[in-house]
Structure formats: structure tokens, C-alpha cells
C-alpha positions as CSV (number, residue, x, y, z in Angstrom):
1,X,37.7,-16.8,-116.2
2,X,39.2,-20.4,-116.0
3,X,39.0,-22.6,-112.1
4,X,42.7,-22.7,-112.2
5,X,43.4,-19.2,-112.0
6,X,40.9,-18.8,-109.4
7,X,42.8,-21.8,-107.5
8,X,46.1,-20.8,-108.2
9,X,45.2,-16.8,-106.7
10,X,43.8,-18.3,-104.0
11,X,47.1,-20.8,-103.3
12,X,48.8,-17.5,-103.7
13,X,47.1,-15.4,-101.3
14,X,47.1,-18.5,-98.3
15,X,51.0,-18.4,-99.2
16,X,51.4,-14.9,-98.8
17,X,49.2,-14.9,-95.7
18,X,51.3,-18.0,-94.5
19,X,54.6,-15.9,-94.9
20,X,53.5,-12.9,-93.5
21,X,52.7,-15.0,-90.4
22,X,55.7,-16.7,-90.0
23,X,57.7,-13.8,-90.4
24,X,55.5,-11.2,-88.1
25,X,56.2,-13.6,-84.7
26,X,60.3,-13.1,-84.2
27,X,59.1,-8.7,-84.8
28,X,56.8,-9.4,-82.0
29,X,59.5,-11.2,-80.0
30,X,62.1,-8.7,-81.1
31,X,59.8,-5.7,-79.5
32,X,58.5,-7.6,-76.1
33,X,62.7,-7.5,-75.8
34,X,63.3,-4.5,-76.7
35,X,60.7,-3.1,-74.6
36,X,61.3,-5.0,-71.8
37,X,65.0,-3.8,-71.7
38,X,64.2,-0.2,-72.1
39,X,61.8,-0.6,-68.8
40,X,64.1,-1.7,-67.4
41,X,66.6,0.9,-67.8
42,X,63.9,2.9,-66.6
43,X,63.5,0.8,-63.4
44,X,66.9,0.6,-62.5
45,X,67.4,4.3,-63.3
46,X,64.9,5.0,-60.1
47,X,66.7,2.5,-58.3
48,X,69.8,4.1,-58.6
49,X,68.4,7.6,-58.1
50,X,66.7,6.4,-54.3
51,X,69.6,4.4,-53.7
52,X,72.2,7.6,-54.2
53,X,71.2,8.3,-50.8
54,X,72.2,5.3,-49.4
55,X,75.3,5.2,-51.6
56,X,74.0,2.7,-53.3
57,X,74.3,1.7,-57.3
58,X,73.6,-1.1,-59.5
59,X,75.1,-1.3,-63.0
60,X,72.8,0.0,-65.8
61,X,73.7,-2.5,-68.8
62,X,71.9,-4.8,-71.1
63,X,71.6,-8.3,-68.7
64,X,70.9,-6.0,-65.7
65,X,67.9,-4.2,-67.7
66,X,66.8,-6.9,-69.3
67,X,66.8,-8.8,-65.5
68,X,64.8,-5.8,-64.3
69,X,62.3,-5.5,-67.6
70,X,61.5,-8.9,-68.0
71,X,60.3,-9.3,-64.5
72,X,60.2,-6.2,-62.7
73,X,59.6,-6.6,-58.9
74,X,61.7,-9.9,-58.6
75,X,64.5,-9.1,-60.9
76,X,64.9,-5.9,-59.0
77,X,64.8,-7.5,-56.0
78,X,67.6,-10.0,-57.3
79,X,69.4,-7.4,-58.1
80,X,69.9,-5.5,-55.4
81,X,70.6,-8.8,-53.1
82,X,73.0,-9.6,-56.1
83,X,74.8,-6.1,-55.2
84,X,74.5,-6.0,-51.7
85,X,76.0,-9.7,-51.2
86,X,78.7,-9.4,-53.6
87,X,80.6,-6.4,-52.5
């Protein structure tokens, strides 16, 4: 077997390993999103059961749940002093 086909398999496998890389990081960015809006659909869907006592209700839609997934306790908390001060 010749040195060049050894070098040029090589080349090709640190390319295909450099691809797969570059092109796994927006996935992972994709599903911390996508799980962070689906806890917090989750999160506000509590809220909104314990505040039905109170009358109370904050919107349920994507900015809202991605407030309350990407940062749970103070994006809840901004919420609701979001809905209390506005009405």
C-alpha cells in the first residue's frame, strides 16, 4: 500500500470528523431550546393551575415558555410581576 493513500484516508477521516463537529453544535443548541421551552410550558402550566385560585393567568406562548425555561425561578418571577403590573 502506497504513503499517499494512507495520507489521503487519514485527511479524509479528520475531514469527516471536522464536519461532523461543526455540524453536531447548532443540534445541541437546537435541543437545549427546545427543551428549555417545553419546561417551561410545564412551569407556567403549574403557575397557572395555583394561580386559578387567585384568578390569576399568564399567557402560555413561545416567549413566555422560553422566559420561564431558560431561567426558571427568575423568569417566573418576571412573569408574574410582568402580569400583575400590567393589568
Amino acid at each position: 500500500m502506497d504513503w499517499t493513500m494512507v495520507a489521503l484516508g487519514a485527511v479524509g477521516l479528520l475531514g469527516l470528523y471536522l464536519m461532523g463537529s461543526a455540524l453536531i453544535a447548532p443540534f445541541r443548541l437546537l435541543l437545549r431550546l427546545a427543551v428549555a421551552i417545553v419546561l417551561g410550558g410545564v412551569l407556567l402550566a403549574v403557575v397557572n393551575l395555583a394561580g386559578a385560585v387567585f384568578h390569576f393567568h399568564i399567557a402560555i406562548n413561545p416567549v413566555t415558555m422560553l422566559a420561564a425555561g431558560a431561567y426558571p425561578v427568575p423568569g417566573l418571577l418576571l412573569l408574574t410581576l410582568l402580569t400583575i403590573f400590567a393589568v
